[in-house]
C-alpha positions as CSV (number, residue, x, y, z in Angstrom):
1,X,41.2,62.3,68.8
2,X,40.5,64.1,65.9
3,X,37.0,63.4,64.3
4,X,35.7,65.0,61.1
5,X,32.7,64.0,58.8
6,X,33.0,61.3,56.4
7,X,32.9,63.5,53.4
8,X,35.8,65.0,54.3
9,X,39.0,63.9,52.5
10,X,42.6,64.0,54.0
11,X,45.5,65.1,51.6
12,X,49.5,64.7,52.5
13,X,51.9,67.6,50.6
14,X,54.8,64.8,50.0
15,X,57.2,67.8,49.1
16,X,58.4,70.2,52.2
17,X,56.3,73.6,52.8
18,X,57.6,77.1,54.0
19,X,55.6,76.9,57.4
20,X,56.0,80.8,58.2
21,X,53.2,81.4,56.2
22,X,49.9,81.8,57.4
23,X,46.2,80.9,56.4
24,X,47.0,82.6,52.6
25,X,50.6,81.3,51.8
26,X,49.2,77.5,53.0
27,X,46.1,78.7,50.5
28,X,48.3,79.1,48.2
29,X,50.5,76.2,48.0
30,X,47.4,73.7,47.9
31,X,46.6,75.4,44.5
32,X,50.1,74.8,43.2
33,X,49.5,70.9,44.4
34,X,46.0,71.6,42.4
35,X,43.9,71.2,45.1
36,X,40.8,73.6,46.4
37,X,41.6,75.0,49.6
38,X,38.1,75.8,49.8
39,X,36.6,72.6,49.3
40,X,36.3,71.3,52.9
41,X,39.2,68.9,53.0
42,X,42.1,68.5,55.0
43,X,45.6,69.2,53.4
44,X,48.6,68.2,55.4
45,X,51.6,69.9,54.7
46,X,55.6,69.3,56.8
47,X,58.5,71.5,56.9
48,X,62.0,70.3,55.5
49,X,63.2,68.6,58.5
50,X,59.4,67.1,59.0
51,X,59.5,68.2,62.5
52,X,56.4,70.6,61.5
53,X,53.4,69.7,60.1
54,X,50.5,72.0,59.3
55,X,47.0,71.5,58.4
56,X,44.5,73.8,56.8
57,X,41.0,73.0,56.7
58,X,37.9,75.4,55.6
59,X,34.7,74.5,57.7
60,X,31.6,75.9,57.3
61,X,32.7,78.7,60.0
62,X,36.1,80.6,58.5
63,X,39.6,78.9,58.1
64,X,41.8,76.7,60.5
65,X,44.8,75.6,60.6
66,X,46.6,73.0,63.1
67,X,50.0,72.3,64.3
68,X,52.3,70.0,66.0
69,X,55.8,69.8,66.1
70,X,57.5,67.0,67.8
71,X,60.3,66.6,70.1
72,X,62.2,63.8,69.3
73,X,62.1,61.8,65.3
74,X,60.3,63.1,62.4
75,X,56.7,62.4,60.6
76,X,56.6,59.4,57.8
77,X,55.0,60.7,55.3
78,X,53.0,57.6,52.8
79,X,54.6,57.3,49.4
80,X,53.3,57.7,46.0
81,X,53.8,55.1,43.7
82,X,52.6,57.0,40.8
83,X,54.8,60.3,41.4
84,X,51.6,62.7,42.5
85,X,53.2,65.6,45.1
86,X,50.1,64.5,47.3
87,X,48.6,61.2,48.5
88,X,45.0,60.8,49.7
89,X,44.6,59.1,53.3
90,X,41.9,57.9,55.5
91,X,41.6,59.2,59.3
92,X,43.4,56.1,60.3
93,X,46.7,56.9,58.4
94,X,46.4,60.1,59.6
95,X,45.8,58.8,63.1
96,X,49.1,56.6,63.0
97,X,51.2,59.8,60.9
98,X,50.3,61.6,64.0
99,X,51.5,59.4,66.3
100,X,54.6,58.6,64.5
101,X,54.1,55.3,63.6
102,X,56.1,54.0,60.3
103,X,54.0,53.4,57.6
104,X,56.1,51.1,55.7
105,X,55.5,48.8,58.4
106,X,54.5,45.2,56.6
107,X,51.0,43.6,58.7
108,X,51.6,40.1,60.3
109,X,49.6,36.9,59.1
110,X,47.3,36.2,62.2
111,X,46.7,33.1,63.5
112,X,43.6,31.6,63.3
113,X,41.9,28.3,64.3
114,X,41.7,25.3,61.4
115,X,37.9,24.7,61.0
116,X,36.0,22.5,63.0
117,X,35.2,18.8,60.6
């Protein structure tokens, strides 16, 4: 389980990266999506068959990045209704990206009990 401070945003690259780059070249590409790869946050990025994704992060000790590449499917990536290349998510998105869970999945109405007269 990932856990990061609640001042830290999570951004989603919607468009597919070129993941043979490194710490620079995933640098880069946040700056052509006009984000601050220095600013703390976490920016998501897949490959073009979103079997890769890639994360850089800058914490208060040097540069990271993390990967994971499934096995079997691909990620879901959220959608932007307002046609932005990247979408702001909370951990729990992120949590359910990573696990492969479809987003577009709609949330049942829940029963509950009438109230007591």
């Amino acid at each position: 389980m990932l856990t990061f401070p609640s001042t830290v945003r999570i951004f989603v690259a919607l468009e597919p990266v070129d993941m043979r780059g490194s710490f620079d070249a995933l640098a880069g590409h946040v700056r052509r999506l006009h984000g601050d790869p220095a600013d703390g946050h976490l920016y998501f990025m897949v490959n073009r068959k979103r079997k890769l994704m890639k994360t850089l992060w800058l914490d208060r000790s040097g540069w990271c990045i993390f990967s994971k590449r499934l096995e079997a499917g691909t990620y879901e990536l959220p959608i932007s209704v307002d046609g932005r290349q990247t979408v702001s998510i909370d951990a729990t998105q992120l949590a359910m990206i990573l696990e492969g869970v479809d987003l577009g999945a709609r949330r049942r109405r829940r029963y509950r009990h009438p109230p007591l007269s």
